[in-house]
N, C-alpha and C positions, 0 to 999 in steps of 0.2 A: 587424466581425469581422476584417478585414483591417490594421485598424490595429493593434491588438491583436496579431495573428499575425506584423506586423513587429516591434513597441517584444520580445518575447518573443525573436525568433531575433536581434535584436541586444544582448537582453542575454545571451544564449545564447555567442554571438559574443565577448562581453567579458570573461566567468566561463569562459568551457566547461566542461569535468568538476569543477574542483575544485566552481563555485557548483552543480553538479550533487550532488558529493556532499554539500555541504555541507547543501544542501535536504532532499533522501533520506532525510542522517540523521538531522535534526531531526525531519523527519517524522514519523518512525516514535515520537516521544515526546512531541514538545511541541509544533512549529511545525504552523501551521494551513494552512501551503502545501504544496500535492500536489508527487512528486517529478515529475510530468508537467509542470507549468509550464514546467520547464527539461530535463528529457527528452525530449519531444518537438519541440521548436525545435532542440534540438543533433540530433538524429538527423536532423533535418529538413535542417541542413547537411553532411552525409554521409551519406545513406541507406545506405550500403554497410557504414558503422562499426556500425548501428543495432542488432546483435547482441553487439556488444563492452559500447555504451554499456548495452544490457539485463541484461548480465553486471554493470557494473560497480553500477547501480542497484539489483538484486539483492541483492548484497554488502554494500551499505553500508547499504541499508535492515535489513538483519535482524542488522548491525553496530546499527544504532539500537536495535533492538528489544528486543537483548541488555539495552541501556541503558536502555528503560523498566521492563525486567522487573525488572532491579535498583532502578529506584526505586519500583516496588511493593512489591517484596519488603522493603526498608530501610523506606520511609516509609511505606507503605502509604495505607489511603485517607482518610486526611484533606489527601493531597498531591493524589489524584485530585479530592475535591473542591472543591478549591482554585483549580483549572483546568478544571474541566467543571461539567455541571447537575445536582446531585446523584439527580434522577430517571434523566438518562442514564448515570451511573454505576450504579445500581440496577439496570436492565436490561443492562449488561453483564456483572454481578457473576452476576447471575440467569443470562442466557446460557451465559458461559464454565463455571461452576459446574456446570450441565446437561450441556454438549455441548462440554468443553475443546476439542479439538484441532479439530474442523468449523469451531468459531469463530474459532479462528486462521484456519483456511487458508479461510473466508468473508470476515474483515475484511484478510486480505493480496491478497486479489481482490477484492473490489467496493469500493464508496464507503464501506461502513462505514468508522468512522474508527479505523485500523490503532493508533495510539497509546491509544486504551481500553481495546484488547486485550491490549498489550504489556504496560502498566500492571499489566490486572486480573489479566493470567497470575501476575505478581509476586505481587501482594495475598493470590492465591488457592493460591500454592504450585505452583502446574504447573511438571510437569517440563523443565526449562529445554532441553531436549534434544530434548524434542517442540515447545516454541516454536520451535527451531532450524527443527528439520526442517521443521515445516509451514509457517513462514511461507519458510523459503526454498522451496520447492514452489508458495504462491499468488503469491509477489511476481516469479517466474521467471516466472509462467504467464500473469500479468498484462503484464509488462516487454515478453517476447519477443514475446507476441500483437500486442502495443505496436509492437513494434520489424517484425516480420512484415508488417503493415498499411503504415508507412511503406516500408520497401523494396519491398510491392508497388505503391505507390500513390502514392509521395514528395509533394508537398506540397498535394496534395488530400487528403492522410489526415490531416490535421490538422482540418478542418472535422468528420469524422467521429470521432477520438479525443477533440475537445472537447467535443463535443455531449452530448447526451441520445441520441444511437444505443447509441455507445458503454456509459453510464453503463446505459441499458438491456440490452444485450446482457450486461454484466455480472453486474448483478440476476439476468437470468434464468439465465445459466449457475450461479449462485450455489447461486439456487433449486431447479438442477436436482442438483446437489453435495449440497443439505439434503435432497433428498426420497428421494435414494437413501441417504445413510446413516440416514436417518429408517427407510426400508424394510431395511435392511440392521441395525439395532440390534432393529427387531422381530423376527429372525428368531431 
């Protein structure tokens, strides 16, 4: 892990923010690399900046987002299927269709993968405005949590942001997101 947590904050070191945004915004549409790769190693070399940097990954990711929702919207889902498994596209399609906006602001927080969402928003006509909002809402909530952790804990929070703590703690704040508008739709 340590190896790993070096070759990371030197390529952190070599890119800083541009390969930061660059990641982010790919992210958010196409590319298979999380914007943590390179978010967490930069923050890790300024803990102090770690709010600016969660600001700027914020931004650029729901800049991305912008960009998948218009290639849903243009190309719709024979572009989706093209780059996904046409069953996980099925349950997104199903998902967002059901519970539009939870499922943005669920896939711009957990591990869901943020770009099926941005996608199926497209495909599916969501209002581009509620994409805004809510994914800037999970991707802040995520970033800054992100960024909180490292300033309190500087480079011991990396073992824990990498992990399966994390990716768990995630889940379940997720879950706890879905079950209260699950109890809040019933009403």
């Amino acid at each position: 892990m340590s190896e790993i947590k070096e070759v990371l904050i030197a390529a952190a070191e070599q890119y800083g923010v541009w390969g930061l945004v660059l990641v982010t915004f790919l992210d958010s549409f196409i590319s298979p690399i999380p914007p943590e790769v390179v978010f967490i190693p930069l923050s890790l070399l300024n803990p102090s900046g770690a709010l600016w940097l969660a600001l700027i990954t914020t931004g650029t990711s729901v800049a991305g987002a912008v960009v998948g929702y218009s290639l849903g919207h243009k190309c719709g889902r024979p572009l989706m299927c093209r780059f996904f498994d046409t069953a996980k596209v099925n349950r997104a399609e199903q998902f967002i269709g059901n519970h539009g906006v939870i499922a943005v602001l669920l896939a711009s927080f957990t591990p869901i993968p943020f770009k099926l969402i941005t996608i199926t928003s497209g495909i599916l006509g969501m209002s581009l405005v509620k994409l805004i909002f809510w994914s800037t809402l999970g991707r802040a909530a995520r970033f800054f949590l992100e960024a909180a952790v490292i300033m309190a804990y500087g480079r011991t929070a990396m073992e824990f942001l990498s992990g399966t703590q994390f990716t768990i703690l995630t889940l379940g704040l997720g879950l706890l997101a879905l079950t209260i508008y699950i109890i809040w739709r019933r009403k």
